[in-house]
C-alpha positions in Angstrom: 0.0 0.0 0.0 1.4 3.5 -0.9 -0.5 6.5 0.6 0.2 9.6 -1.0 1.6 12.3 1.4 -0.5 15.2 0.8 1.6 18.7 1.3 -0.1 21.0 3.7 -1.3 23.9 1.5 0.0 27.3 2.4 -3.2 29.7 3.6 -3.5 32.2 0.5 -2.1 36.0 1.5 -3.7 39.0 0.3 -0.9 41.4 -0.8 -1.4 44.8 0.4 1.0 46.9 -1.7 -0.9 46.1 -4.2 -4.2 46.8 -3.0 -2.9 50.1 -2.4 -0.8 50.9 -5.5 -4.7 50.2 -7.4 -6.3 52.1 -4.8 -4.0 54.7 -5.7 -4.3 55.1 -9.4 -8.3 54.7 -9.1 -8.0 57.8 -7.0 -5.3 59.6 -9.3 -8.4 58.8 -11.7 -11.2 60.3 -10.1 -9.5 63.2 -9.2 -8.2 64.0 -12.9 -11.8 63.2 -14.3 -13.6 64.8 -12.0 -15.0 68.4 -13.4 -15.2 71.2 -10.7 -17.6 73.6 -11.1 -17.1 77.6 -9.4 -20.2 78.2 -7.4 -20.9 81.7 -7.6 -20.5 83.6 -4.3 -23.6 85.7 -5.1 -27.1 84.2 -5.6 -28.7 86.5 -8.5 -31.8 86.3 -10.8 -30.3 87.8 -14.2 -32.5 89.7 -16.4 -34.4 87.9 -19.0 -32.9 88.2 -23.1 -34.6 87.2 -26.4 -31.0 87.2 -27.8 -29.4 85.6 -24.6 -26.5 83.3 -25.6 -25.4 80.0 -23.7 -21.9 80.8 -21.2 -19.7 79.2 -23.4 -21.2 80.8 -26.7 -19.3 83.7 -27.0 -15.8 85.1 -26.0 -15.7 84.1 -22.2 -15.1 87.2 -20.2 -11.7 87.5 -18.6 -13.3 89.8 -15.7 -16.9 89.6 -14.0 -18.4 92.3 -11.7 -21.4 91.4 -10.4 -24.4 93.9 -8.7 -26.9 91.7 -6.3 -30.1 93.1 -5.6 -29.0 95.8 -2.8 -26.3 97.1 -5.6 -23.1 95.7 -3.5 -20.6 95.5 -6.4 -18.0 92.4 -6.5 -14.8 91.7 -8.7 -14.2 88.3 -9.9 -14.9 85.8 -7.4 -14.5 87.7 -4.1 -17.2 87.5 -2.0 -16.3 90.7 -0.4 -18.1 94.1 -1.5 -16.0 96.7 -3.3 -16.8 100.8 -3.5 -17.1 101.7 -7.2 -13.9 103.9 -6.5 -12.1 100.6 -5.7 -13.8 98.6 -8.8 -12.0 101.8 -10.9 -8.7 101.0 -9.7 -9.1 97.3 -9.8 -10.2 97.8 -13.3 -7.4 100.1 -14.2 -4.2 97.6 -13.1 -6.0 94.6 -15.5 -6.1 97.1 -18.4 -2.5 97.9 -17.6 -1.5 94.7 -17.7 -3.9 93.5 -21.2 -5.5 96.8 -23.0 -8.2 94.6 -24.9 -9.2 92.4 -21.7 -13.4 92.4 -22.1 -15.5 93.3 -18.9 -18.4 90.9 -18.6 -21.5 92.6 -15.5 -23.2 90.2 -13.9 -26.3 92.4 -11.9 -29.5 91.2 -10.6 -32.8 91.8 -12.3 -33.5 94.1 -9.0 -30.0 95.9 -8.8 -30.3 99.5 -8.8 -29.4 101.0 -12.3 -27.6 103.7 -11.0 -25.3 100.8 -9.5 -24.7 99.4 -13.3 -23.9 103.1 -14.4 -21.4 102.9 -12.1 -20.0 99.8 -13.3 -19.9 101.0 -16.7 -18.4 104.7 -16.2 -15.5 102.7 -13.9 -14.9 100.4 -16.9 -14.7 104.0 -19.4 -12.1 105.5 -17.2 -10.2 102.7 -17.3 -10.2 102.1 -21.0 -11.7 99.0 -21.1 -13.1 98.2 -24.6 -15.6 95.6 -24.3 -18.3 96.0 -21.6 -21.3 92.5 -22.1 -23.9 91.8 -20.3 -25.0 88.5 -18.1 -28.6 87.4 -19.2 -30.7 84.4 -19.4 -33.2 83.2 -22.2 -36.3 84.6 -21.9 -38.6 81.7 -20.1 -36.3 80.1 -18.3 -36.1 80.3 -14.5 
């Protein structure tokens, strides 16, 4: 009689390194694939346009004032308010620095006009050359 002399199996390992070089890369992934969208800092209801265009349609604007419904004025993405004396000088260093940069307002449906004006006589004295308008199809909320 010959019995066979089984070899004790070896319990199977997990191998963590590699676990976490996947792991790794899948993050690397998600992160690269992810799009992040800029939430505006300012909640505002734009006026409604017959000849409103889509964001992307047109020559995106290299600097954004907007008005909210009280008329504070903001530059760019700062949430802080800024005096329309301050918005002048802001205004002024950008053109320094690129004479055809575009000016793009973003103001509430509300916003006092007199706060717009403002806007637009800061953007004269600084030479800026194109002054747009946010707005939204008429219709849509």
């Amino acid at each position: 009689m010959h019995f066979a002399v089984q070899k004790r199996r070896q319990t199977p390992a997990v191998i963590i390194i590699a676990l976490i070089d996947v792991l790794i890369v899948m993050l690397i992934f998600l992160m690269a694939t992810t799009t992040f969208r800029q939430h505006p800092a300012v909640k505002l209801t734009l006026p409604e346009s017959t000849q409103a265009q889509k964001p992307g349609a047109g020559q995106d604007a290299a600097l954004l004032v907007s008005v909210d419904l009280v008329g504070d004025l903001r530059f760019g993405s700062d949430p802080k308010p800024i005096t329309p004396v301050a918005l002048g000088d802001r205004l002024k260093i950008e053109t320094l620095k690129n004479p055809d940069v575009p000016l793009a307002i973003r103001a509430d449906e509300g916003a006092p006009f007199g706060r717009i004006v403002k806007v637009m006589d800061a953007a004269q004295q600084a030479n800026v050359k194109t002054v747009s308008a946010y707005t939204r199809k008429a219709g849509q909320p």
